[in-house]
C-alpha positions as a Markdown table, in Angstrom:
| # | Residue | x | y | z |
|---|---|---|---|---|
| 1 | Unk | -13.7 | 23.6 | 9.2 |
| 2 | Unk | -10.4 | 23.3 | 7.9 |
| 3 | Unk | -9.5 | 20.1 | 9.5 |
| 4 | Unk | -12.7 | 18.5 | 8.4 |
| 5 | Unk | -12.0 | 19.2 | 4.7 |
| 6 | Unk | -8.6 | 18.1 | 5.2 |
| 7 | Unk | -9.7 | 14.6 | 6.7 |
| 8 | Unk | -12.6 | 14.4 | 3.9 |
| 9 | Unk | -9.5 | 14.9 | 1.1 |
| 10 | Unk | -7.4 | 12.8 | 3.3 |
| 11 | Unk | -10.1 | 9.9 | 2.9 |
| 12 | Unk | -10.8 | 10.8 | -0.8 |
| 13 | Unk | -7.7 | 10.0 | -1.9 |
| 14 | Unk | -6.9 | 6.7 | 0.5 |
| 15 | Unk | -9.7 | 5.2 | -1.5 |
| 16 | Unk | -9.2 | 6.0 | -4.4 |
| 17 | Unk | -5.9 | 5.0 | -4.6 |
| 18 | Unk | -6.5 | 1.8 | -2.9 |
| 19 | Unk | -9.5 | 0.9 | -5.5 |
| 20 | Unk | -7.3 | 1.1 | -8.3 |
| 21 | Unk | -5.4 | -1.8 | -10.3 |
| 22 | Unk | -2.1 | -2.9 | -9.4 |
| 23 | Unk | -1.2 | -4.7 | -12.2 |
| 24 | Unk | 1.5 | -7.6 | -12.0 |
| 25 | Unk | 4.7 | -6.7 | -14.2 |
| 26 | Unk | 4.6 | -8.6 | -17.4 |
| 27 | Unk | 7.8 | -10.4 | -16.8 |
| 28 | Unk | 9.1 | -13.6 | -17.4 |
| 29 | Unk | 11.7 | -16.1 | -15.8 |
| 30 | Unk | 13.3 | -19.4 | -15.6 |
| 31 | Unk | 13.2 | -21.7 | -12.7 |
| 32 | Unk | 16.1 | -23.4 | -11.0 |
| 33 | Unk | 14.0 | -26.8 | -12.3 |
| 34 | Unk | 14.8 | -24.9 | -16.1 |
| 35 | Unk | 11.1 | -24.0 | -16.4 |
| 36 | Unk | 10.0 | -21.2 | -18.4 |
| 37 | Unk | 7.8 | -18.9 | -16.7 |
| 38 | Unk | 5.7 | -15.9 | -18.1 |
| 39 | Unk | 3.9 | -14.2 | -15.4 |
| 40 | Unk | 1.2 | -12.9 | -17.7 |
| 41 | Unk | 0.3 | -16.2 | -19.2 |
| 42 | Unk | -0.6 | -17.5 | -15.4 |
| 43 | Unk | -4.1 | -15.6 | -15.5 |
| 44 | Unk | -6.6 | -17.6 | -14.0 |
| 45 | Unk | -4.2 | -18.9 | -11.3 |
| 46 | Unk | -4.0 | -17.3 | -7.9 |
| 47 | Unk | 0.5 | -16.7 | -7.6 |
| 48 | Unk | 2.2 | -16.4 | -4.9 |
| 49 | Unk | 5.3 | -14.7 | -5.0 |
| 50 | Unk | 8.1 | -13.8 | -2.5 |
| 51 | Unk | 11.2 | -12.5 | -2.5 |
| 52 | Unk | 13.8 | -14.4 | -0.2 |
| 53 | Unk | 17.7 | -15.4 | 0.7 |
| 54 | Unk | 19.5 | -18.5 | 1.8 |
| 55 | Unk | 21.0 | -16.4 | 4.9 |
| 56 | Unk | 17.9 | -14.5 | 5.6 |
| 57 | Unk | 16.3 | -16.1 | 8.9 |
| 58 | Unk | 12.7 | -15.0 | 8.7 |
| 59 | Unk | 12.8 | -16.1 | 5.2 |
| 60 | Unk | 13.5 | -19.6 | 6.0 |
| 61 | Unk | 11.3 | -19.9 | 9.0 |
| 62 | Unk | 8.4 | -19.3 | 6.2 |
| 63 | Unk | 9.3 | -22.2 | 4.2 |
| 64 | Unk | 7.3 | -24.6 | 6.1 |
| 65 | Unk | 4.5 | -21.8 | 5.8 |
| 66 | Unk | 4.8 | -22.1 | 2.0 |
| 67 | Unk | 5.1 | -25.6 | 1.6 |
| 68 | Unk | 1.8 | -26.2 | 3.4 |
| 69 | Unk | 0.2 | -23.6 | 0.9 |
| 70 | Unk | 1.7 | -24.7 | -2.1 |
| 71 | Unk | 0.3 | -28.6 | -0.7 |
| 72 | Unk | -2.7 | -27.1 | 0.3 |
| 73 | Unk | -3.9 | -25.1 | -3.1 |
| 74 | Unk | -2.0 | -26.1 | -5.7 |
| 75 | Unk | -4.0 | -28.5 | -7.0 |
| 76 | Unk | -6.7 | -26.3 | -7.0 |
| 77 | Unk | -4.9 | -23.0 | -9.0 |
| 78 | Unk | -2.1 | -22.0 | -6.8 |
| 79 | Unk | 1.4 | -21.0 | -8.2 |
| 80 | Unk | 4.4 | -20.4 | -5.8 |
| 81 | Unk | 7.7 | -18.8 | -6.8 |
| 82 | Unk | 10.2 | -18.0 | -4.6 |
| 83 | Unk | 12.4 | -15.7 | -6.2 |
| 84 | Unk | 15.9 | -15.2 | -4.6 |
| 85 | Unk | 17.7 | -11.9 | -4.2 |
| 86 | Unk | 20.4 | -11.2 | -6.8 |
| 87 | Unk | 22.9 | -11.2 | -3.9 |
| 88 | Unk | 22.2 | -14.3 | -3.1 |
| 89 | Unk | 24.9 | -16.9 | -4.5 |
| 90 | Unk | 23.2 | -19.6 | -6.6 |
| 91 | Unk | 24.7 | -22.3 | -5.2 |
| 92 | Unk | 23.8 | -21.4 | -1.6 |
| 93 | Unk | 19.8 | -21.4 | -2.7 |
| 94 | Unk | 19.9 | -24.4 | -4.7 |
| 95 | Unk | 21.4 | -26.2 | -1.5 |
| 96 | Unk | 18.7 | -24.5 | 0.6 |
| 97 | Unk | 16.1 | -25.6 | -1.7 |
| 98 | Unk | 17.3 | -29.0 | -1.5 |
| 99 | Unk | 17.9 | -29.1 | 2.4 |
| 100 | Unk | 14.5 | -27.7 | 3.2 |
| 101 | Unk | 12.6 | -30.1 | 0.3 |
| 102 | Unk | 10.6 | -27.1 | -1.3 |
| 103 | Unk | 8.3 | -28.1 | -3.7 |
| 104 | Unk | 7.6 | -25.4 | -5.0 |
| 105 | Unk | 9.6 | -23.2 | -8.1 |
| 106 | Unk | 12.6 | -21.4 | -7.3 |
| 107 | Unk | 14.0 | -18.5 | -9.0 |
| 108 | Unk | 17.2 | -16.8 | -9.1 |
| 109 | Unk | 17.3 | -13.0 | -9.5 |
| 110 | Unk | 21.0 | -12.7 | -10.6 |
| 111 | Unk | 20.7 | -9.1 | -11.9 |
| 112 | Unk | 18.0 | -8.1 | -9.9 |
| 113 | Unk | 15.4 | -7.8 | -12.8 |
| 114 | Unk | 12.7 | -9.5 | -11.5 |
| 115 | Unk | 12.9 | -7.4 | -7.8 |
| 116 | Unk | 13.0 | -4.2 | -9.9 |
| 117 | Unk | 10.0 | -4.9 | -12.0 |
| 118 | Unk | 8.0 | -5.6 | -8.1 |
| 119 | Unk | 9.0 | -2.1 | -7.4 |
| 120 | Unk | 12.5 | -2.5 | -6.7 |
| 121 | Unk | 12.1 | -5.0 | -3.5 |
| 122 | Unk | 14.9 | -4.8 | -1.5 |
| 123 | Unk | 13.6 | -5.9 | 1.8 |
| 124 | Unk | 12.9 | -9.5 | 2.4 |
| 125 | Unk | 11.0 | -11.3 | 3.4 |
| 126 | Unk | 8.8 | -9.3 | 0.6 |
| 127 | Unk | 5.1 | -11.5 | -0.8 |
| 128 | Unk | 2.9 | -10.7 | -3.3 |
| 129 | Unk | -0.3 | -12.0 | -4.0 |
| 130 | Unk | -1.1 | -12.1 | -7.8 |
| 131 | Unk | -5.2 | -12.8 | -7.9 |
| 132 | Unk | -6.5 | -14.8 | -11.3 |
| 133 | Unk | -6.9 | -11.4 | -13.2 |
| 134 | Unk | -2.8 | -10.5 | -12.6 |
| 135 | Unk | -3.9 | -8.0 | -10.7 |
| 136 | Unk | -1.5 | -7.5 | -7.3 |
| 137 | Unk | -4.1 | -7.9 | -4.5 |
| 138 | Unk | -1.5 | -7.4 | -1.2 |
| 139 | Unk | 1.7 | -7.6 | -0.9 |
| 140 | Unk | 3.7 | -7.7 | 2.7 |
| 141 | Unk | 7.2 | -7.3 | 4.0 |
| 142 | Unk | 8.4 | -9.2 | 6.9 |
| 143 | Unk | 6.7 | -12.5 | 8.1 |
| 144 | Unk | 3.2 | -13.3 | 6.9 |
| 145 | Unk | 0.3 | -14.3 | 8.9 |
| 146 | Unk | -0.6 | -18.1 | 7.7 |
| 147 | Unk | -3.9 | -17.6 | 8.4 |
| 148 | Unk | -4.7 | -14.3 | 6.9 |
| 149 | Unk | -2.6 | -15.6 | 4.1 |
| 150 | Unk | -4.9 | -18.8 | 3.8 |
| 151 | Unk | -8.1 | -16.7 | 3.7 |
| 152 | Unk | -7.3 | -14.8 | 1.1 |
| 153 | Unk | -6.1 | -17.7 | -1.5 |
| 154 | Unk | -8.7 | -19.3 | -0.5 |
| 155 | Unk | -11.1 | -15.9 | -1.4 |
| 156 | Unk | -9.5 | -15.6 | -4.7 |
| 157 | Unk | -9.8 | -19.1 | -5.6 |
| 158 | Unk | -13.6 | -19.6 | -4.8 |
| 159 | Unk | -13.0 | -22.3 | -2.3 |
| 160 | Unk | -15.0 | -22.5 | 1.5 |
| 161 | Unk | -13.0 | -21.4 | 4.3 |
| 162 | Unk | -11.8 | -23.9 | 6.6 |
């Protein structure tokens, strides 16, 4: 009997916690490009956000990944920001930008701001998806799954699967 109430609490609260809002921070930034970026005026876009270094290898095998969303959806509401660790040296992620022809923004976290307001991301590869209400609808650390990744933009932003 015990266990069963247990499990019943157990489930209570795993839902609940997972139907409430995870609201994006209210932050704003500047782009490598000298763009000025406020999160919260980006409702009604789908953002994609992740959290990345020049050295980090699993970061840079996702570039491609990124580049073919950002081509892919950005035409039709898709914002990309790749927002680099404040370790990272500047100059080594504008080169990397440059080398690997991203189109999308860049970012550099040089105090660590914009990391702290996601919850104090330290690991990377770290994404977050932003859906058109600024709500934070998943976030993952480590390598995404393309696929998964392009269902669920593609959810948020009313298009057909395919």
């Amino acid at each position: 009997m015990k266990i069963k109430i247990f499990f019943t609490l157990f489930l209570v609260i795993l839902f609940t916690s997972q139907s409430h809002a995870n609201p994006a921070p209210n932050i704003s930034f500047k782009t490598i490009r000298n763009t000025d970026i406020q999160l919260q005026n980006l409702q009604g876009k789908v953002v994609l956000i992740t959290f990345w270094a020049s050295n980090c290898k699993s970061c840079l095998s996702e570039i491609e990944d990124f580049k073919s969303l950002y081509q892919d959806y950005h035409e039709q509401g898709l914002e990309l920001f790749a927002i680099s660790m404040a370790y990272d040296r500047p100059n080594y992620v504008v080169a990397a930008s440059k080398n690997h022809q991203i189109p999308y923004d860049i970012v550099l976290d040089l105090r660590g701001n914009i990391a702290n307001a996601f919850g104090q991301v330290q690991l990377i590869p770290t994404t977050f998806l932003i859906d058109t209400s600024g709500e934070i609808v998943y976030q993952t650390t480590g390598v995404f799954d393309l696929t998964e990744m392009k269902t669920r933009i593609q959810s948020l932003l009313n298009l057909p699967k395919g």
